[in-house]
N, C-alpha and C positions, 0 to 999 in steps of 0.2 A: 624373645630371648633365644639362645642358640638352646639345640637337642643336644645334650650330651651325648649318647649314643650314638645318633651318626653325625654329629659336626654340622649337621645344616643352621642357616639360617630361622628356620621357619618358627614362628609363634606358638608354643604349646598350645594349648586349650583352656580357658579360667585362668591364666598365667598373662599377665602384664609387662611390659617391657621394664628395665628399671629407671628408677624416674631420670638419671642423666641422658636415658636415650630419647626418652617420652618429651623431654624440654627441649631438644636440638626437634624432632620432627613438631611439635607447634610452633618454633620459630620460624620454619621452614613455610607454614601454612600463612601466618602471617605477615611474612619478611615483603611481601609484595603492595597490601595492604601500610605499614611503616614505613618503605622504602618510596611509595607514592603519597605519602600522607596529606597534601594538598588536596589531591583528588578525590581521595578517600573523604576528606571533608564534603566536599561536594556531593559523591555520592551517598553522603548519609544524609544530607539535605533533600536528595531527590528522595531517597523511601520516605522521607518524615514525611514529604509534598503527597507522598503517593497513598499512604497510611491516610492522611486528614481527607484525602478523598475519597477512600473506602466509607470511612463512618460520615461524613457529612452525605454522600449519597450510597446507602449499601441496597441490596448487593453492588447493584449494577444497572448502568443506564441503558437504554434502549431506544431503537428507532425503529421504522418499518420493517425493514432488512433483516432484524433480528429476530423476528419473530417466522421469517422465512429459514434462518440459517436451522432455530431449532428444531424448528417443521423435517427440515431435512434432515437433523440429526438420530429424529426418533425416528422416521419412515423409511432409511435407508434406500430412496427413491433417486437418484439423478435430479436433478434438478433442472429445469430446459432457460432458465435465465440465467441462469450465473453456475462456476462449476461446485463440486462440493467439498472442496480440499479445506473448508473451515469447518463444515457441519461433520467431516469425519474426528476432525481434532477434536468437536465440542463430543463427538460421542463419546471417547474414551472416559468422558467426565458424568454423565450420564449416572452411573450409578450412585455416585455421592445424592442427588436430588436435590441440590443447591447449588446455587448461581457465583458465592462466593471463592472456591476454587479456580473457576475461571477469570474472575476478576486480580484475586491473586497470582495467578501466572501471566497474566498479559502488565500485571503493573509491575513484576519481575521481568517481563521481557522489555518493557521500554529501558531499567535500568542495565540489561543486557547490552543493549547496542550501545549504550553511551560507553561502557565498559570496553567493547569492539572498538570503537572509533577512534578512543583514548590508548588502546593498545596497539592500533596498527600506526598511528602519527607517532605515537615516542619511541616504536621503530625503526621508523622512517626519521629520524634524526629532530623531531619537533621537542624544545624544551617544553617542563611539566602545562605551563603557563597558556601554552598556544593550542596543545591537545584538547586542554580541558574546554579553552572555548569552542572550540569545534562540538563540543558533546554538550554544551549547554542547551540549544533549540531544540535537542532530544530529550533529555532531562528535564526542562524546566516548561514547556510549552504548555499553557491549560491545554489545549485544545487535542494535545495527544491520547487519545480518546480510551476514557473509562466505560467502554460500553460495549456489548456485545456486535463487533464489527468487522470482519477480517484484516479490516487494514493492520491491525497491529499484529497478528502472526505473517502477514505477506512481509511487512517489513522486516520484520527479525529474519525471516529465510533469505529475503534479499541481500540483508546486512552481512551475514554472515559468510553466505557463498563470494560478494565481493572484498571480504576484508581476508578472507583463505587466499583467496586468487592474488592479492597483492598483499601477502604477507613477504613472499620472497617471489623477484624477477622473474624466475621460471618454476613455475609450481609442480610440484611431483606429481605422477601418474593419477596414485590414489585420491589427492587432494583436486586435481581434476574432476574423478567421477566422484566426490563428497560432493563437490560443488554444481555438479552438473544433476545430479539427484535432487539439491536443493530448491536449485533455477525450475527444474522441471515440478514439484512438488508446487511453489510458488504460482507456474502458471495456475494451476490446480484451484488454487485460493482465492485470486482472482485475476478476472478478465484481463485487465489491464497487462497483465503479465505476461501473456503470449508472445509478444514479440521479445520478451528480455535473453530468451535462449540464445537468438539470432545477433542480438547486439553483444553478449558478451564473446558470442562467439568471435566476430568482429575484430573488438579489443585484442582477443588475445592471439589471435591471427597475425595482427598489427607489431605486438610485441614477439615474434616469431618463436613460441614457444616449441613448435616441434608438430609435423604431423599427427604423432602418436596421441598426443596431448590433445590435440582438438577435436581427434575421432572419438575418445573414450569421454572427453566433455559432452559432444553431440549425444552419442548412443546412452550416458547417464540419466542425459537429459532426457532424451525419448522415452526413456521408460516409464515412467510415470505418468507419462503424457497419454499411451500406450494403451499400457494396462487402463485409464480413466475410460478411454475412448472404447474400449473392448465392453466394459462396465455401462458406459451409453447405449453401446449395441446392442447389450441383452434386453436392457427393458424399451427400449425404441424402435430397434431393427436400424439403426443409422446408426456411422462408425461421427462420432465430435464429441464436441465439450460443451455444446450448446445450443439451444435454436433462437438467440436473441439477436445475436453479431448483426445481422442484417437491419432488423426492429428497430435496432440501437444506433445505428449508422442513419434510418429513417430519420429518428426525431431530429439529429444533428441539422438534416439536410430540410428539415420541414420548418424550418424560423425563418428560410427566405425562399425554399422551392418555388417558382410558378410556370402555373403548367402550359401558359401561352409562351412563353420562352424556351422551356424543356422539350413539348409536342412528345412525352411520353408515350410508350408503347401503348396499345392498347388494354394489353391484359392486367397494368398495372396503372390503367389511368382513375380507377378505384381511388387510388391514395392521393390523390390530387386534392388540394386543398381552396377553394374560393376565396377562404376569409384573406384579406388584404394580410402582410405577414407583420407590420405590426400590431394588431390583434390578439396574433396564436399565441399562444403556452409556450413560455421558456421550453426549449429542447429536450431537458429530462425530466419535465412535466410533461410530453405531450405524447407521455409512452404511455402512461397511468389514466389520463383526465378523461374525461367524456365529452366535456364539454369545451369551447372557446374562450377566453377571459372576456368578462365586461368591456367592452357595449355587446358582447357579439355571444356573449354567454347562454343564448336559446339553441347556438347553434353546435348540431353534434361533431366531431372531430372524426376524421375518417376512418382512423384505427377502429374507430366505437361503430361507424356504423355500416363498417363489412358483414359484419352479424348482429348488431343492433342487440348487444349485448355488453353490459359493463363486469363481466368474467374477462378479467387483464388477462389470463393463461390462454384465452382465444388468440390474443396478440403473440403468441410464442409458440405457433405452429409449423412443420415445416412449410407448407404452404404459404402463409403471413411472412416468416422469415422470408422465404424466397421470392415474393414480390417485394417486400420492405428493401432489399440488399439492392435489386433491378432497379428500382425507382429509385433510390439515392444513388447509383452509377450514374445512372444519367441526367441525373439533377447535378450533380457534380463537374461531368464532362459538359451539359449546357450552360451552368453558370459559375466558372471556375471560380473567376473573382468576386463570389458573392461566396461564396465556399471560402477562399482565402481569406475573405473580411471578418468573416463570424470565429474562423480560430486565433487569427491573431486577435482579432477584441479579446476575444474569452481567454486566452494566454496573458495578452498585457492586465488584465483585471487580476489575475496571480500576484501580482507584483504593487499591486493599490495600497498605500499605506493603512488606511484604516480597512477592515473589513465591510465593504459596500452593501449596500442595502440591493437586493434583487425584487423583482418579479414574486410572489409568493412566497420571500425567500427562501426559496428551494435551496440558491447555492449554497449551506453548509453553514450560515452566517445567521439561520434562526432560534430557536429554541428547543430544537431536533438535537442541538449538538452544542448546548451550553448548560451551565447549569444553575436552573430556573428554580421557583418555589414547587410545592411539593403537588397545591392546585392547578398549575403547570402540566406537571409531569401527568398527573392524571387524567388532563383532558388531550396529550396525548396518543396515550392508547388508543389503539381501533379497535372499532367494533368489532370487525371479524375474525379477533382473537379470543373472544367468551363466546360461552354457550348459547348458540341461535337455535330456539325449532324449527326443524327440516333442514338445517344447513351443514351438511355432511365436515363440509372441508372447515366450520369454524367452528365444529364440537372437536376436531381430529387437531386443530391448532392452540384449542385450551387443551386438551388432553395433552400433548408436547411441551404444555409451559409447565404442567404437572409436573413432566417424566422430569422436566429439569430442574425447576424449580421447587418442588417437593408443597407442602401445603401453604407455601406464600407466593408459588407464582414465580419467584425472582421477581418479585414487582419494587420497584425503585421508591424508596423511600426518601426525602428530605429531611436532613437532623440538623437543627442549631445543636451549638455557634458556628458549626464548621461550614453551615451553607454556605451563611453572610461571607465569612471569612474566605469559602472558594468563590464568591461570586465579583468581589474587591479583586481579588486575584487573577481571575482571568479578563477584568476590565483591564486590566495592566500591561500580564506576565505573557504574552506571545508573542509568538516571529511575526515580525511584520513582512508585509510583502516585498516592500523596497527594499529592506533588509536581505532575505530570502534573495533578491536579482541583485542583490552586492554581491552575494554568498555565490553565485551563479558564475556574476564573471569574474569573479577572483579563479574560480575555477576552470575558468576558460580561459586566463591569461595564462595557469600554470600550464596547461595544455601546449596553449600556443608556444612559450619560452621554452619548452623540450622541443620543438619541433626538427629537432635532429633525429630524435628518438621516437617519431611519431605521436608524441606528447605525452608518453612514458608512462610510468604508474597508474598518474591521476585519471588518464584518460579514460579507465575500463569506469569508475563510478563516476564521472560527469558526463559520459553518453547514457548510461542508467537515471540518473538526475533528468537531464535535460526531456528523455524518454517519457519520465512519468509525469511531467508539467505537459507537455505538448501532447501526447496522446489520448488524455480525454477530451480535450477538447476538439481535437480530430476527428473522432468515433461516435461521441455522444454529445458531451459538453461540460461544461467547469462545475467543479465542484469545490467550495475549499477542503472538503474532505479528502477528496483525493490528491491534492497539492502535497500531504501529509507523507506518501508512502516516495516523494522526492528528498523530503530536509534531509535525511543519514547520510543517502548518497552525495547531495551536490557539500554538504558540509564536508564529508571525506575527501571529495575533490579539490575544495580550496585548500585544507590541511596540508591536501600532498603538494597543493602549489609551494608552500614553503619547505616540501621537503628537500632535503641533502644528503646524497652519498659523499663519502670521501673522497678529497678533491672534485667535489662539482661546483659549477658556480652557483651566485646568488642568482633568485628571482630577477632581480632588476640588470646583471649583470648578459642573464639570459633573452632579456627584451631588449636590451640594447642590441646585441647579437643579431638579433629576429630584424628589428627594425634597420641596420645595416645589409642584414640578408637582404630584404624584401625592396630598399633601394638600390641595388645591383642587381636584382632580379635573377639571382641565384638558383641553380638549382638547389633540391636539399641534399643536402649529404647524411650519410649513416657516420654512427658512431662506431 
């Protein structure tokens, strides 16, 4: 209410607005929620999804990883495999001594980005109807994971920074360096993300937003990147984000490397493998194992027996790295097309309608990342996160499930009825892969149909999409987990295939165009 005395505006103190004013600002709060009321449906189906899977599995699910991430949360140590822009996030939570918090804000950010996706299409001229499907494989997928992971904060930073960037055609200065701070934070999170800087850069280069614009992107972006790398330096003495990039490039290149074809250098003819290559360990097994797979499982793997030790942190030295990075160059450069065959396999297997059975399934399709009975989950757990005599680093790893977990561990529980009930549920309720490569080239035809415009809008999230399906399997190798931190993006992009400015054409109206171009063999022209 107003100050009598000086005529302002401002709110007394203990003094309440009167209620005709108090009713216009709740309207106000909720007008957005009534005025979408379709969606709003929807999104209250996704919390109830998200809620029955808190109590059917609480706190929180876990995998190998996780118990690395917390590692890093309490030790404030870098971490030489992966960066630690999730275990900085999880320390903020750290003093609660419970696992459910972070469970709670990551099953709040999956309904985030649906919320983003739906807000930037019915911008972009998409009626209530077509939005929402676009946010349904975020919203509704089991497999969008209730578990200590980073993929779901990288996504939300991803989602984010591209749905600012294509909120409006030419993004303000500030919204620049919001976004460029994001993207950079994101590499942060994980690996996979380092090149995302360079690609949006791309985009919006494309979209000729302005010199200005792409230097204060760049330099937003660096900074985080920056400052990580400075944070590396102290406790390393070396300026990165990592010592595994090379490691990780090995295993990719070590499912068909041979070394009578290669004629490897010497200094890294070490890593040469004898065992014939159908034998080895799927690829992001063959960073971890010791051993061979059956019939050949006497024999030890080379990573193991550079130091004839099964300490993995041996594997992520600079040394190891720097022979692991050389031997996959030239494995690479000696057998391209053996190289080219293993990514596309493991790219077209993204796209398999049921989720296939793997190799030990590693790929993401086991019971690491579903959710199992509660004897399951139990046998799970590794050993090297309880207390061992003499074993520094896994008295120092139950000690971190403490600092977070508080006197349960965060240990993952299974509760009927809601198990049965999620486990019906995700036999069902996911993106299929086929699906997901509809979703792909719907987005790639909207692309192509602007191609006046350099493919306009959509183009900055279906190069981000397409990024994060093709680059693991590039680098390391497939995971359906990592297919995950793709659906936002390539969904955003088919959405914007159907978007409309005023007076633009249809979709269909704009391939006819393309396909008239491309039989004249036209150049393009600008709009």
């Amino acid at each position: 209410m107003s100050n009598a005395t000086t005529g302002s505006d401002r709110v007394i103190p203990d003094q309440q607005p009167p209620q005709e004013e108090r009713g216009p600002r709740l309207a106000r709060l909720t007008r957005p929620a009534v005025t979408h009321w379709q969606f709003t449906v929807v999104i209250a189906a996704a919390v109830v999804i998200r809620i029955i899977v808190i109590l059917g599995y609480p706190p929180i699910l876990w995998f190998n990883d996780s118990y690395n991430y917390i590692y890093d949360a309490v030790t404030h140590v870098p971490d030489v495999v992966r960066p630690n822009g999730y275990p900085l996030f999880i320390d903020l939570l750290l003093p609660l001594h419970t696992a459910y918090p972070l469970a709670i804000l990551q099953a709040a950010m999956g309904v985030v980005i649906g919320v983003l996706i739906y807000a930037l299409l019915r911008r972009r001229g998409l009626p209530w109807w077509g939005a929402t499907l676009a946010t349904l494989p975020v919203l509704f997928d089991s497999y969008q994971l209730h578990m200590i992971t980073a993929d779901t904060l990288f996504i939300l930073l991803g989602t984010v920074a591209i749905v600012i960037l294509c909120w409006n055609d030419r993004p303000s200065v500030p919204v620049m360096a919001v976004a460029g701070l994001l993207i950079g934070y994101a590499t942060l999170v994980r690996s996979v993300g380092q090149p995302l800087l360079v690609v949006v850069l791309v985009a919006m280069l494309v979209r000729r937003v302005g010199w200005r614009r792409l230097v204060t992107l760049f330099v937003a972006g660096v900074v985080p990147i920056a400052a990580y790398m400075i944070w590396f330096n102290s406790a390393y003495g070396r300026f990165g984000l990592t010592e595994s990039s090379g490691t990780f490039l090995y295993s990719r290149v070590s499912t068909f490397a041979e070394c009578d074809t290669i004629n490897p250098s010497a200094d890294v003819r070490a890593l040469c493998d004898p065992t014939p290559p159908y034998l080895r360990p799927v690829s992001g097994e063959y960073l971890w194992a010791d051993n061979e797979t059956w019939p050949d499982n006497k024999v030890t793997t080379p990573l193991f027996n550079l130091y004839h030790s099964a300490d993995n942190r041996l594997r992520f030295t600079p040394k190891v790295n720097g022979m692991a990075e050389k031997f996959a160059r030239e494995a690479i450069l000696a057998q391209p097309v053996s190289y080219l065959h293993v990514v596309v396999d493991d790219t077209l297997h993204t796209f398999g309608w049921n989720r296939q059975p793997d190799p030990n399934d590693y790929y993401g399709n086991g019971p690491v990342f579903q959710f199992v009975s509660g004897k399951e989950l139990n046998a799970l757990i590794p050993w090297w996160v309880n207390p061992v005599r003499g074993d520094a680093t896994a008295n120092k790893m139950y000690h971190a499930r403490q600092e977070f977990g508080g006197p349960g561990l965060g240990k993952t529980q299974a509760v009927q009825p809601w198990q049965h009930l999620l486990q019906v549920y995700q036999r069902y309720v996911y993106l299929r892969g086929t699906l997901l490569g509809l979703i792909v080239l719907i987005g790639a035809a909207g692309v192509l149909a602007r191609w006046r415009r350099w493919g306009g809008i959509g183009l900055l999230p279906w190069l981000v999409g397409a990024l994060m399906i093709v680059l693991p399997p590039m680098t390391a190798g497939f995971s359906y987990r990592y297919v995950l931190a793709a659906i936002p993006a390539t969904c955003l992009a088919a959405g914007l295939a159907f978007a409309r400015r005023r007076g633009d054409k249809s979709v269909g109206a704009r391939a006819a165009d393309l396909r008239r171009h491309l039989r004249r063999g036209g150049a393009v022209d600008q709009e």
